[in-house]
N, CA and C of each residue as an Amber inpcrd file, in Angstrom:
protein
   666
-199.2800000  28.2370000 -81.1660000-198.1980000  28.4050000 -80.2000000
-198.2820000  29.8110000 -79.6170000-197.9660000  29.9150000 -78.2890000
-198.0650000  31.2630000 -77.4400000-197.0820000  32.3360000 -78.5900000
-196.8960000  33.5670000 -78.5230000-196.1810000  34.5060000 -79.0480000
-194.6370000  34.1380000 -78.7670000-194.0240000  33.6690000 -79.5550000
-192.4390000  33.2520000 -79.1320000-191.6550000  33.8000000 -79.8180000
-190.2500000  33.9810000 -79.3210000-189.3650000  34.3740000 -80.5500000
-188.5100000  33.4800000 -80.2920000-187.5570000  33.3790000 -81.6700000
-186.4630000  32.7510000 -81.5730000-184.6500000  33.5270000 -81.7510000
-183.7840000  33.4970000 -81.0330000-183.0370000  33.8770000 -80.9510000
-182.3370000  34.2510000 -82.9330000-181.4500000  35.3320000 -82.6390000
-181.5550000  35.6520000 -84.6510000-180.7140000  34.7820000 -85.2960000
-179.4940000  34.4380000 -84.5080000-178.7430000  33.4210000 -85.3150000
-179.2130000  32.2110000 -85.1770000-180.0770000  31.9310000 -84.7690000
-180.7440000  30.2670000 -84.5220000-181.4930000  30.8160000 -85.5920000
-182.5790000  31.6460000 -85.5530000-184.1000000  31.9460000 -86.3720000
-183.0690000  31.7510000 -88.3050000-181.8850000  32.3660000 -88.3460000
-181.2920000  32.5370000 -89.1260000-180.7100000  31.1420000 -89.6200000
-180.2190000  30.3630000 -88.6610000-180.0020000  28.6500000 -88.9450000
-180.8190000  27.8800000 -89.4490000-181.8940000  27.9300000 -88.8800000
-183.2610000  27.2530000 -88.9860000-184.6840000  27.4540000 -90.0820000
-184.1370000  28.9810000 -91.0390000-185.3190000  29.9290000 -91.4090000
-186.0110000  28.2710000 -91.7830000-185.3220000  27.6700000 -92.7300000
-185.7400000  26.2750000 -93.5740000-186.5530000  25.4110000 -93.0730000
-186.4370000  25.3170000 -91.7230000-187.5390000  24.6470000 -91.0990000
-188.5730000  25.0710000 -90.5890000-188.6940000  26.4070000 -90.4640000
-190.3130000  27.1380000 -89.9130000-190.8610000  26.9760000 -91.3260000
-190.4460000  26.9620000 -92.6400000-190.7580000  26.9440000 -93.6680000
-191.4250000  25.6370000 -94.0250000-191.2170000  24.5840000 -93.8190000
-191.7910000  23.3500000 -93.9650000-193.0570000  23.2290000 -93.1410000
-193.9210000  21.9040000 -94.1920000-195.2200000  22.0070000 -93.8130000
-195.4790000  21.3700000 -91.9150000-194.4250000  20.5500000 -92.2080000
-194.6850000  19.5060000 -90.7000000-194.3920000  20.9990000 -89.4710000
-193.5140000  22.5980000 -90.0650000-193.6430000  23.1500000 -88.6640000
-195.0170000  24.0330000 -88.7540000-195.6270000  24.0310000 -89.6170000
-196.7000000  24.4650000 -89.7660000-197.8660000  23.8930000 -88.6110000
-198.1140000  22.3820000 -88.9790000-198.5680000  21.5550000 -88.1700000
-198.3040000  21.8080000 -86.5690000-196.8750000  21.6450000 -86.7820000
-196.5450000  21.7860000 -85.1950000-196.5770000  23.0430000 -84.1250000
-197.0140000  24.4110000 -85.2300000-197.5480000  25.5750000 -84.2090000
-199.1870000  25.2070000 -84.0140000-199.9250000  24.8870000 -85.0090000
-201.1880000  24.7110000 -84.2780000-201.2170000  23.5720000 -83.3900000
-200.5850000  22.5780000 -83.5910000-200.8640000  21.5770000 -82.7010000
-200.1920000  22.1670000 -80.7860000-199.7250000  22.9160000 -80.9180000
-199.2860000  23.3750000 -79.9780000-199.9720000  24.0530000 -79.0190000
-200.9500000  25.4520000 -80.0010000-201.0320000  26.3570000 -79.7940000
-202.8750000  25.9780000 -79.2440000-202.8730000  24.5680000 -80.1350000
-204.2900000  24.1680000 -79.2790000-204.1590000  23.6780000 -77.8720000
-202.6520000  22.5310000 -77.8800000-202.7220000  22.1930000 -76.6170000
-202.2250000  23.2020000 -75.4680000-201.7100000  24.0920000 -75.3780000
-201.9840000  25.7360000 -74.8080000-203.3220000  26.1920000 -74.3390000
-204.3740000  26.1150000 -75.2010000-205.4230000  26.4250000 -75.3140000
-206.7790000  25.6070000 -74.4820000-206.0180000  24.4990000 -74.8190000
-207.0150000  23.5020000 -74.2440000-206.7240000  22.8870000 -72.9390000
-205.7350000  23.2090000 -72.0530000-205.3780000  22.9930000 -70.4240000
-203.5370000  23.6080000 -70.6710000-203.3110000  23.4130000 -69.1130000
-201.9300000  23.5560000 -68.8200000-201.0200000  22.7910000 -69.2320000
-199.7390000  23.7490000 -70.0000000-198.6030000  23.1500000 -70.5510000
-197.5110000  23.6960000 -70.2230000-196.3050000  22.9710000 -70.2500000
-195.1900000  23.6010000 -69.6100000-194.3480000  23.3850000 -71.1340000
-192.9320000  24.7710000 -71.1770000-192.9470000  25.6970000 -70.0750000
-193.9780000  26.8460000 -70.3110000-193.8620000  28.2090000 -70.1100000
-194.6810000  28.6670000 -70.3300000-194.3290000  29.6590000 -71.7690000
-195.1410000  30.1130000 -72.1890000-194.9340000  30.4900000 -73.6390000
-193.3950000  31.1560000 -74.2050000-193.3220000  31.9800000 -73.6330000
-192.1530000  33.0170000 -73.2810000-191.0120000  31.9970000 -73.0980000
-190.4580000  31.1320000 -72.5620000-189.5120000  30.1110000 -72.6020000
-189.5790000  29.0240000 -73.6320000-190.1870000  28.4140000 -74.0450000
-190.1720000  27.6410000 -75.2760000-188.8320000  27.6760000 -75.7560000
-188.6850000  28.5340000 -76.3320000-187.0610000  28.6790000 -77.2530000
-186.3190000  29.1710000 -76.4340000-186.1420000  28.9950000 -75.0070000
-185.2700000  29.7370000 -73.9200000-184.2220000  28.9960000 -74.3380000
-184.0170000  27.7510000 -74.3510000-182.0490000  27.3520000 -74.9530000
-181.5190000  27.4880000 -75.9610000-182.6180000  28.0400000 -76.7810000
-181.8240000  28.5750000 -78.0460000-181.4540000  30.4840000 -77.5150000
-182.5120000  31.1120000 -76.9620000-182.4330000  32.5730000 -76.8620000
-181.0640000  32.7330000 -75.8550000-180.8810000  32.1530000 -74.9650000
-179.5030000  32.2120000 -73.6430000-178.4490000  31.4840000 -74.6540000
-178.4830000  30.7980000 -75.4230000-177.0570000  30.2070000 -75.8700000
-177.1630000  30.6100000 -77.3360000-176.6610000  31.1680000 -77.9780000
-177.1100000  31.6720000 -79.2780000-175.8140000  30.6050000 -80.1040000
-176.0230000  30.8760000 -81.6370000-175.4340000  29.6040000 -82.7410000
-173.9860000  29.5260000 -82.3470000-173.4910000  30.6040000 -82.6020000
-172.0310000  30.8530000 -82.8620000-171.1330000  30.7980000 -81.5640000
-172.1990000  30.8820000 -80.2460000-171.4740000  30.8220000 -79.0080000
-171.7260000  29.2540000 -78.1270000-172.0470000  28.4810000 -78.9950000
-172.2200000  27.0750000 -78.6200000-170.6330000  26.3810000 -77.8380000
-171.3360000  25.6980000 -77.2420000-169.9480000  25.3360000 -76.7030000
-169.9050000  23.2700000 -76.2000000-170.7330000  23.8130000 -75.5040000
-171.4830000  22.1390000 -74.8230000-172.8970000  21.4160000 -75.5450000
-173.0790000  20.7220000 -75.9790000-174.7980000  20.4910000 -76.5850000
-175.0260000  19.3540000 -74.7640000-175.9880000  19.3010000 -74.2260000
-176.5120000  18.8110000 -73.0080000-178.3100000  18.2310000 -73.8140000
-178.3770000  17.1280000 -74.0470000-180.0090000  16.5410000 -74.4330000
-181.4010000  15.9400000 -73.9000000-182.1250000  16.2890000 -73.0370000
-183.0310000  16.0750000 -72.4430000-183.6010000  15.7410000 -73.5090000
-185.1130000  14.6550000 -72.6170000-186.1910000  14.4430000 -73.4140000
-187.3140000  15.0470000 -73.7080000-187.9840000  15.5570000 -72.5260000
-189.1980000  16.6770000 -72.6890000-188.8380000  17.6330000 -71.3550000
-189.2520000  18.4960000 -71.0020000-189.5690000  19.7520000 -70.4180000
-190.3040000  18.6630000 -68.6540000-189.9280000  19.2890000 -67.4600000
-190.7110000  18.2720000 -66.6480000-191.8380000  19.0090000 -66.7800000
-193.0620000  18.7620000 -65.8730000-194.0650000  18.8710000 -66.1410000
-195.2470000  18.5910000 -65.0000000-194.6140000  19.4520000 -64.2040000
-195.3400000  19.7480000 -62.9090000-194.9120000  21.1950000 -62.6880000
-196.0500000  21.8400000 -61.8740000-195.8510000  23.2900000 -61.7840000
-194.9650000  23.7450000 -61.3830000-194.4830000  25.3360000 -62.0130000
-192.8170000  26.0960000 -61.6010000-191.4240000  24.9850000 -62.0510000
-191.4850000  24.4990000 -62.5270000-190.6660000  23.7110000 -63.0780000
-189.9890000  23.7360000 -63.6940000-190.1260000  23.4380000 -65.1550000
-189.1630000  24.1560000 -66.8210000-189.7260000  25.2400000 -67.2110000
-188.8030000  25.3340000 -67.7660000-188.5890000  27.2350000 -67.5330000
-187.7980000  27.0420000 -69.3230000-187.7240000  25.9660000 -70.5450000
-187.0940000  25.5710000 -71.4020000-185.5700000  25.2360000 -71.4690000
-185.4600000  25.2340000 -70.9800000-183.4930000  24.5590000 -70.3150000
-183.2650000  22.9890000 -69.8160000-182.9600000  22.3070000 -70.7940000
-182.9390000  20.3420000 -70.0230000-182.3450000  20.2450000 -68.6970000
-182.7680000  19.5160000 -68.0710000-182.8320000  19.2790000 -66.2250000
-182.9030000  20.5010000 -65.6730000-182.9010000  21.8750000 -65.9890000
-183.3420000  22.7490000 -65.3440000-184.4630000  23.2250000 -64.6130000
-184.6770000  23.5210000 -63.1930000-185.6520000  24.0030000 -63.1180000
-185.6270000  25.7780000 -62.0170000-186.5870000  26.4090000 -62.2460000
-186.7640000  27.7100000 -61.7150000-186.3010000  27.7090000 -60.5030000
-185.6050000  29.2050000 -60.0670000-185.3920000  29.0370000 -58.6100000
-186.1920000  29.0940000 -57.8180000-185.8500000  28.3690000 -56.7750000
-186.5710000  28.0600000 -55.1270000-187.3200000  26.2450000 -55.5190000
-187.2770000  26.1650000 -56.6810000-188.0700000  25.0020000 -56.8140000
-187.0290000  23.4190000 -56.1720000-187.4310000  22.7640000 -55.5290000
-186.6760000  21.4640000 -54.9850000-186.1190000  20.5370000 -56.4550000
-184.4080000  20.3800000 -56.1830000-184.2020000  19.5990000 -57.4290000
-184.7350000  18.5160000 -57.4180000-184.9550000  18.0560000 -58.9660000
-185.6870000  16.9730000 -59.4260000-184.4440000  15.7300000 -59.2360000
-184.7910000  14.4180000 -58.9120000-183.6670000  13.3360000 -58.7670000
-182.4490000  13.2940000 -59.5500000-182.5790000  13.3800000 -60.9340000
-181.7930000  13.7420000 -61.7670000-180.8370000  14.6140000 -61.7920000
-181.3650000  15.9260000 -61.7200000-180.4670000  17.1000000 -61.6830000
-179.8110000  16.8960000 -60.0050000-179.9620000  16.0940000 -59.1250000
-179.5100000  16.3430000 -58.1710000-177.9910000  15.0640000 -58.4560000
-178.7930000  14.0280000 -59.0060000-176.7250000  13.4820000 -59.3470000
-176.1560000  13.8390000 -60.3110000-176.8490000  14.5470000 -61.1760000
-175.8850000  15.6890000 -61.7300000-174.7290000  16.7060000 -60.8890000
-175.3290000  17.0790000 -59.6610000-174.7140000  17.9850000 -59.2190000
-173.8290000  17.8430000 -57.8850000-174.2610000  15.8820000 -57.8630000
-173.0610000  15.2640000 -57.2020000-171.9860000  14.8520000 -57.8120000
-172.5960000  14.5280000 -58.8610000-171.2860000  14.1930000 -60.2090000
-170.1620000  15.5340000 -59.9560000-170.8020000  16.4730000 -60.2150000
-170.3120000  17.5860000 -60.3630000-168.9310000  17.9040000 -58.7870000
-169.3260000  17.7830000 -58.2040000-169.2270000  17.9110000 -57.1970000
-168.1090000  16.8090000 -56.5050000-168.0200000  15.6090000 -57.0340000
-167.0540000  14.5140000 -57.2250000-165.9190000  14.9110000 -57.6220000
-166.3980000  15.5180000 -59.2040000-165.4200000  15.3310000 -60.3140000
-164.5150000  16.7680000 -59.6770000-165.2840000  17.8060000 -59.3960000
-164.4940000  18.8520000 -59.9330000-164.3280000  19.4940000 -58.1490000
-164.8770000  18.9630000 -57.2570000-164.9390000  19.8950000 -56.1710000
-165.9370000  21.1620000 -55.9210000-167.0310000  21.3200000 -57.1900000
-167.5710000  22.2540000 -56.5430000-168.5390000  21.7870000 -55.9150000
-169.4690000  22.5970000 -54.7540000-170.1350000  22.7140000 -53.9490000
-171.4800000  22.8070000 -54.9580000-172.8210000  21.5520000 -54.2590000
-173.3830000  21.9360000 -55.0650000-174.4700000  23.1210000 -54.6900000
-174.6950000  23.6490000 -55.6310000-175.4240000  24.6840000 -56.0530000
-176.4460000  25.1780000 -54.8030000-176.8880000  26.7090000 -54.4720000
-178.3080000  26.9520000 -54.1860000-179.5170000  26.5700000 -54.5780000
-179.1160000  26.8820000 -56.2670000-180.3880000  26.9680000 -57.0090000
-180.0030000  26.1070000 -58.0300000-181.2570000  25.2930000 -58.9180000
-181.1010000  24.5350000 -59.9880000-180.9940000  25.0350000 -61.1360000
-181.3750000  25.9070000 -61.2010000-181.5710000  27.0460000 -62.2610000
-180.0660000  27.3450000 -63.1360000-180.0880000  26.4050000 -64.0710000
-178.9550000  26.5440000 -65.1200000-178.8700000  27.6400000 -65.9850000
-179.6270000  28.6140000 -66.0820000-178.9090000  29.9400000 -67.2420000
-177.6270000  30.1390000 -66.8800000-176.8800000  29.4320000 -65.6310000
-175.7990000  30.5110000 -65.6590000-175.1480000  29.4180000 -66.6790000
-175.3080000  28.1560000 -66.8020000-174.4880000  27.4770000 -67.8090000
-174.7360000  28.0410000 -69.2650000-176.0470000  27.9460000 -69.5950000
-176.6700000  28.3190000 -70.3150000-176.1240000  29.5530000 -71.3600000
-175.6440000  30.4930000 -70.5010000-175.3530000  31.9070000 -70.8090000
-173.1560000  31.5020000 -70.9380000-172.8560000  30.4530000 -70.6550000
-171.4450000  30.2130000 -70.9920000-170.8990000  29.1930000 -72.1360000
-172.4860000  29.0530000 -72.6120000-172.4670000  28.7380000 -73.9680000
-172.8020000  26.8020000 -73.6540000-173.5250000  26.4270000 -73.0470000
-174.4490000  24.9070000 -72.8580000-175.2400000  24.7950000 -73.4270000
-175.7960000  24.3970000 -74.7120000-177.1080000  24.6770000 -74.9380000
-178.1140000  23.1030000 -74.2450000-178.8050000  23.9120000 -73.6210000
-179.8250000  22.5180000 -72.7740000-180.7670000  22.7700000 -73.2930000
-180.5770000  21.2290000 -74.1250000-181.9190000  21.1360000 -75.5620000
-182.9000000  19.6730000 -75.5100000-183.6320000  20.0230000 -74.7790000
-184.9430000  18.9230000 -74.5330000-184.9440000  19.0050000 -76.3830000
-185.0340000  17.2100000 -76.6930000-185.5920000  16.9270000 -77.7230000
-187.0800000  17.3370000 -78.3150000-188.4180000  17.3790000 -77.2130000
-189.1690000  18.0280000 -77.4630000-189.2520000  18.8580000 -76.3590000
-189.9100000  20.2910000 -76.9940000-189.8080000  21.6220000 -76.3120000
-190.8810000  21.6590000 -74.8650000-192.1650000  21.2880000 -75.5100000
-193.1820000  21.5430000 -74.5930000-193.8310000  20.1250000 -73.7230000
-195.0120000  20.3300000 -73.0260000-195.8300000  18.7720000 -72.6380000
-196.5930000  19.2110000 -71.5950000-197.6710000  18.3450000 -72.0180000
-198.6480000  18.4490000 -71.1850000-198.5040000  18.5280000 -69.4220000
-199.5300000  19.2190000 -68.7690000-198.8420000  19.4810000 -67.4540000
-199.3070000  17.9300000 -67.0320000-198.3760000  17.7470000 -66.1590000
-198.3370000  15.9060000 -65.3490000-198.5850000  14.7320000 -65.9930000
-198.0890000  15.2660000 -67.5620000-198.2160000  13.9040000 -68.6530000
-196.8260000  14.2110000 -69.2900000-196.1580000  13.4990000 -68.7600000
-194.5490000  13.3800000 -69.4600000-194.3630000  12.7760000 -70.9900000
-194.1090000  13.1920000 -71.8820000-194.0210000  12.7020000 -72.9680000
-195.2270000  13.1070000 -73.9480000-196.1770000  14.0550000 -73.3540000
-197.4940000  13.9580000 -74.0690000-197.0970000  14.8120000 -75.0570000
-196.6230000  15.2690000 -75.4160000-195.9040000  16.0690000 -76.9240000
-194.9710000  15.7260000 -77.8530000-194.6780000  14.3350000 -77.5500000
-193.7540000  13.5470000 -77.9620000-193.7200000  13.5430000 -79.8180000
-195.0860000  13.5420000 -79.9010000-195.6300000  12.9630000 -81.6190000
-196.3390000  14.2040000 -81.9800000-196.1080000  15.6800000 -81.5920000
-196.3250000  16.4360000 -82.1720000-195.2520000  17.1050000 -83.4930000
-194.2360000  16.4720000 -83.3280000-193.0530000  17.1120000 -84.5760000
-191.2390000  17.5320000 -83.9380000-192.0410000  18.1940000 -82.5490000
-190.4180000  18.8790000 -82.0790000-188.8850000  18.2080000 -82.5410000
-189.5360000  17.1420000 -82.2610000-188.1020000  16.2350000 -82.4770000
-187.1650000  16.7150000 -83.7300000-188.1790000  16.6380000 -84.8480000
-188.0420000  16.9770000 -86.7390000-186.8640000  18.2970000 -86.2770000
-187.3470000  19.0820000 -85.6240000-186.8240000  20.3680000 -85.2280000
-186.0960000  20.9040000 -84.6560000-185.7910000  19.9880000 -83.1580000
-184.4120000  19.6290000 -82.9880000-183.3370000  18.9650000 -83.4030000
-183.6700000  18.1780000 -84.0410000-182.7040000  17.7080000 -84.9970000
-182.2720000  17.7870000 -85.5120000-182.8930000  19.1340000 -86.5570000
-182.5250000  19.9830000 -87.2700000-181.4180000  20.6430000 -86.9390000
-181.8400000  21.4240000 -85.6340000-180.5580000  22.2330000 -84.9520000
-179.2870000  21.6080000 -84.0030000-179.7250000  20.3560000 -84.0570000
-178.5750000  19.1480000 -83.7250000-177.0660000  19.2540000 -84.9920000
-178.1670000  18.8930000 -86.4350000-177.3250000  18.6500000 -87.2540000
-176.7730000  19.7990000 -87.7490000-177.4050000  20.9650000 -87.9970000
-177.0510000  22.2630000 -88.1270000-175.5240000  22.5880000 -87.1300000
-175.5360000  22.5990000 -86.0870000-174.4150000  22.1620000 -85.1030000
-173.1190000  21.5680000 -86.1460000-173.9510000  19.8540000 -85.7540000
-172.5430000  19.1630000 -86.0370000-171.8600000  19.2910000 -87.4660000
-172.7290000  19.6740000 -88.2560000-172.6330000  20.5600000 -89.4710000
-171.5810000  21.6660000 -89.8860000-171.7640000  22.5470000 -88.9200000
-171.4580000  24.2360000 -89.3400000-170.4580000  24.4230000 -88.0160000
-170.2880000  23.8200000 -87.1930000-169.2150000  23.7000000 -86.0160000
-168.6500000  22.9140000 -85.4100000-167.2460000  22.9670000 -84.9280000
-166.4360000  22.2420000 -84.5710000-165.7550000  22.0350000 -83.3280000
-165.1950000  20.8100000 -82.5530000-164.7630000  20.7420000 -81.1840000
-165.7670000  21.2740000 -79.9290000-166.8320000  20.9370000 -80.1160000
-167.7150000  21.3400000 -79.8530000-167.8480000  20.0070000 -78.2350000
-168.4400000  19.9760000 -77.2590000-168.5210000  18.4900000 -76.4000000
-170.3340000  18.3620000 -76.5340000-170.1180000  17.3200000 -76.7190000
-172.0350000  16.9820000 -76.7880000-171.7050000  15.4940000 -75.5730000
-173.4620000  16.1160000 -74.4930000-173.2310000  14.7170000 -73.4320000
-174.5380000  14.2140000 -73.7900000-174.2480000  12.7070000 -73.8920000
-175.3250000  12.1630000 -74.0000000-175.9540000  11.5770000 -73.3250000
-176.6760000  11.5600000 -72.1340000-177.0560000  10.8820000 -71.0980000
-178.1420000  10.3550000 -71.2210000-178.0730000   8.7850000 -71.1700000
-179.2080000   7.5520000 -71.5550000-179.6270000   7.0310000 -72.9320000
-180.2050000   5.8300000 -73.1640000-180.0670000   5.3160000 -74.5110000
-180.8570000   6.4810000 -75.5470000-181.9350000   7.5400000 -75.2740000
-182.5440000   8.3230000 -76.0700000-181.5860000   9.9720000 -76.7860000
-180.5710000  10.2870000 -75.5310000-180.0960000  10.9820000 -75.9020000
-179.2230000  10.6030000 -76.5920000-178.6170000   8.9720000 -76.6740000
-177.3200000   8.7810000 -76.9760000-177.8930000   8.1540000 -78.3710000
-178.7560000   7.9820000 -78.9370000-179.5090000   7.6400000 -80.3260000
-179.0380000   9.0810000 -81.0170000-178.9950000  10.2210000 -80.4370000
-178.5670000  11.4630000 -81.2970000-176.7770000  10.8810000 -82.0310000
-176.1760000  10.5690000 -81.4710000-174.9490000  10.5660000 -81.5100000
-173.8210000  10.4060000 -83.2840000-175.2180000   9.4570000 -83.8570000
-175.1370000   9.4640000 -85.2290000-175.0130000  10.2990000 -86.0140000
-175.4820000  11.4410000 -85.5030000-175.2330000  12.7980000 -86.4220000
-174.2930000  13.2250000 -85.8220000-173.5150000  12.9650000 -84.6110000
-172.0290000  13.8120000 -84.8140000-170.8490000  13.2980000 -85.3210000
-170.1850000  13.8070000 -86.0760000-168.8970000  13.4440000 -86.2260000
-168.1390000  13.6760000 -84.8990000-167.9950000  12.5670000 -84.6290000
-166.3970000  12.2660000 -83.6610000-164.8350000  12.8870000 -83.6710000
-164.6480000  12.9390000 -85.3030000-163.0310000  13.6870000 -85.4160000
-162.8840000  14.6250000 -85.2860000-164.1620000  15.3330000 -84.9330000
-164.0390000  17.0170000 -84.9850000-164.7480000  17.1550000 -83.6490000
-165.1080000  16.8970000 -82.5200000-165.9530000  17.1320000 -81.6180000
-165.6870000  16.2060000 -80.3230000-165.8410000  16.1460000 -78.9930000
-166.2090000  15.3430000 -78.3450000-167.1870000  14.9140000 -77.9870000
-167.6570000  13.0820000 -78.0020000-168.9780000  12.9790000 -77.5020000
-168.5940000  11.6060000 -75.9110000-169.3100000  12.0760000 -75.1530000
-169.2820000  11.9180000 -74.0290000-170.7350000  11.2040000 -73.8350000
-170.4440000   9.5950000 -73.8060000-171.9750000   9.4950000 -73.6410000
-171.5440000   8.5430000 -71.9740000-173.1680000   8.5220000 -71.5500000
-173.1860000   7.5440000 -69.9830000-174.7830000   7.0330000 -69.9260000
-175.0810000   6.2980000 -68.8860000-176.2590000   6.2660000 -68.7190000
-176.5030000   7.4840000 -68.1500000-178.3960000   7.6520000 -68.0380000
-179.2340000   8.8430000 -67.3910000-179.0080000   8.8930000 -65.6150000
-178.9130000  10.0170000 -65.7490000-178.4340000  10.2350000 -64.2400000
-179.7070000  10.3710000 -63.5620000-180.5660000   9.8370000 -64.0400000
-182.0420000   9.1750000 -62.6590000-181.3790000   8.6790000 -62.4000000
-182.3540000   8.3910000 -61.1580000-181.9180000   7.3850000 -60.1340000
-181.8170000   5.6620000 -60.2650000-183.0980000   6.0840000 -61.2920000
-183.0320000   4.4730000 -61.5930000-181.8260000   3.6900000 -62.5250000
-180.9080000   5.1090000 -63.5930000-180.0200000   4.2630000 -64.3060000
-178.7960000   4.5820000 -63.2010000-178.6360000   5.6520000 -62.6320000
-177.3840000   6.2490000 -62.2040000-176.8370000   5.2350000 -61.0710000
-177.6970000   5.1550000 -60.1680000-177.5440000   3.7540000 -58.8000000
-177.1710000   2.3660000 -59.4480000-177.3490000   2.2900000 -61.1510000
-176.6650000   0.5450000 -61.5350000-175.4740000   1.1570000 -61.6470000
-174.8020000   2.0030000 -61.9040000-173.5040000   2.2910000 -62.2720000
-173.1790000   2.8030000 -63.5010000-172.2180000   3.7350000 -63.9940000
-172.0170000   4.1730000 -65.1160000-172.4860000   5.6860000 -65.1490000
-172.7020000   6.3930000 -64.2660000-173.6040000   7.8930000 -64.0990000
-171.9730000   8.3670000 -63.2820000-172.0500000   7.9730000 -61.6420000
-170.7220000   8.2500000 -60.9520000-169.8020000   8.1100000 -61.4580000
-168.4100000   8.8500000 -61.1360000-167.1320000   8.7230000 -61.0180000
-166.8000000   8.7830000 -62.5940000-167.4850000   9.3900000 -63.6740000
-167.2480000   8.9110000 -65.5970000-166.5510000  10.2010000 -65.6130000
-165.9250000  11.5690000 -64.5200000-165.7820000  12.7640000 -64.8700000
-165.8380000  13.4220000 -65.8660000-167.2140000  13.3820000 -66.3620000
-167.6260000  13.9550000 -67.6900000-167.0900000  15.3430000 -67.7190000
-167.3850000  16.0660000 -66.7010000-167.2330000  17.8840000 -66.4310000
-166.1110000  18.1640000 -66.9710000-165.0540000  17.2690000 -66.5310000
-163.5560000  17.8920000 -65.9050000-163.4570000  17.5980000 -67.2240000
-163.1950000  16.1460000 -67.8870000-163.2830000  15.6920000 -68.7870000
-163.7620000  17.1600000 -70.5720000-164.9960000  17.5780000 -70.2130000
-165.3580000  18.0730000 -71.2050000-164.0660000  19.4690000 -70.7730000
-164.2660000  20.3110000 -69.8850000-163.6040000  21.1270000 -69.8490000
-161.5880000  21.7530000 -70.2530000-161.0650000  20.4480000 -69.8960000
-160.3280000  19.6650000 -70.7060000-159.9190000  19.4960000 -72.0110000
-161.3820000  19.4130000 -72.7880000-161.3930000  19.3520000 -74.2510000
-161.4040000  20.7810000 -74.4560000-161.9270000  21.7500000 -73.9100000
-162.4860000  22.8030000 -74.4220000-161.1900000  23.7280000 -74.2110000
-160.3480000  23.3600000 -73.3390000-159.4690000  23.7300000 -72.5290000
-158.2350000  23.5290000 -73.7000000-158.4670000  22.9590000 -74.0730000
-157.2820000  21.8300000 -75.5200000-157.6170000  22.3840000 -77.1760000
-158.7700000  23.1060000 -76.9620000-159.3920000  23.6780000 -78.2410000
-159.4040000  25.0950000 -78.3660000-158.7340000  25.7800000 -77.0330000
-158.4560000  27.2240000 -77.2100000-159.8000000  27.8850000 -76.2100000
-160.7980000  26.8070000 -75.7110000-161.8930000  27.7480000 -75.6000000
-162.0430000  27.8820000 -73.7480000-162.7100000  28.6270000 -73.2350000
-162.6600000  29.2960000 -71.8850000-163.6380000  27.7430000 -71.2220000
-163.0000000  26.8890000 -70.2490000-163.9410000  26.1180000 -69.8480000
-165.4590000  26.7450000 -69.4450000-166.2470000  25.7100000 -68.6840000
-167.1790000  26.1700000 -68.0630000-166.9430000  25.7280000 -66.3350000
-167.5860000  27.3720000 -66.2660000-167.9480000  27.0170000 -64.5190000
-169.4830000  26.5200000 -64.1430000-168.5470000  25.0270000 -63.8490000
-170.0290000  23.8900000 -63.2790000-170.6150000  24.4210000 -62.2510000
């Protein structure tokens, strides 16, 4: 794996799992496919949603599947991508949703740190992938590892909103407890699930903010 760090209260959550043999596996397997052609994101971002949203300032969990994977793209943040880059289908009815629910205008840029940094953590199930092969990192381990810091979460914190968007993110859902948290699930806001229905009009935003709003904590600005 490229030179990475991990944020200290995550590195501090997690020591237990860099410790196991399967993450052993999963830096060389990485660090070859690095080595051996283009992979996104680029080294330095890898752990970007853990480094912008740190343990204790969690607020939202948001679950992607992999990193996209065409050039200038992920940058390690789920549906995020770098500025100036054209939004991807997805993140764009995201930000009509948005835009429904709550009235804001959507965005210049796709580029989510600013959520990121108000405590969202946007956590692709796996971190990295091959460039213009979606999923090609799928069966290298990440998952073991997010999951980790899934349950670590629903674990060690509370009232927390987790969104689950589509049947892969919403398979996480088992590890949260419900009485202590909100979970907000819908279909994937592609195009292909969002246009059958169930993506529009669910005001997840307002909805989560609401909760957070009810739990003492500072909403987020969508």
């Amino acid at each position: 794996m490229p030179n990475v760090q991990i944020e200290a209260s995550w590195k501090a959550c997690l020591q237990g799992e860099f410790e196991k043999p399967y993450f052993e596996q999963l830096v060389t397997a990485v660090r070859q496919e690095y080595a051996a052609g283009t992979c996104y994101p680029p080294g330095r971002f890898i752990f970007n949603a853990f480094n912008l949203c740190p343990f204790g300032q969690v607020k939202v969990v948001i679950i992607g599947q992999d990193p996209y994977h065409e050039p200038g793209q992920a940058h390690g943040l789920s549906f995020s991508v770098q500025d100036g880059v054209p939004y991807p289908p997805s993140l764009q009815n995201i930000f009509k949703e948005i835009e429904q629910d709550l009235g804001t205008p959507i965005p210049q840029s796709g580029n989510l740190t600013r959520w990121a940094e108000q405590g969202v953590l946007l956590l692709n199930a796996t971190l990295t992938v091959r460039a213009h092969q979606a999923n090609s990192h799928a069966a290298l381990g990440w998952q073991q590892f997010t999951d980790a810091a899934i349950r670590a979460l629903a674990t060690e914190r509370q009232h927390l909103v987790y969104m689950l968007w589509g049947g892969y993110a919403r398979s996480k859902a088992q590890m949260i407890d419900r009485t202590k948290n909100l979970v907000l699930e819908s279909v994937h806001p592609s195009p292909l699930s969002a246009n059958r229905g169930g993506w529009f009009g669910q005001h997840q935003f307002s909805r989560c903010n609401q909760y957070l709003a009810d739990n003492g904590k500072t909403p987020i600005q969508w």
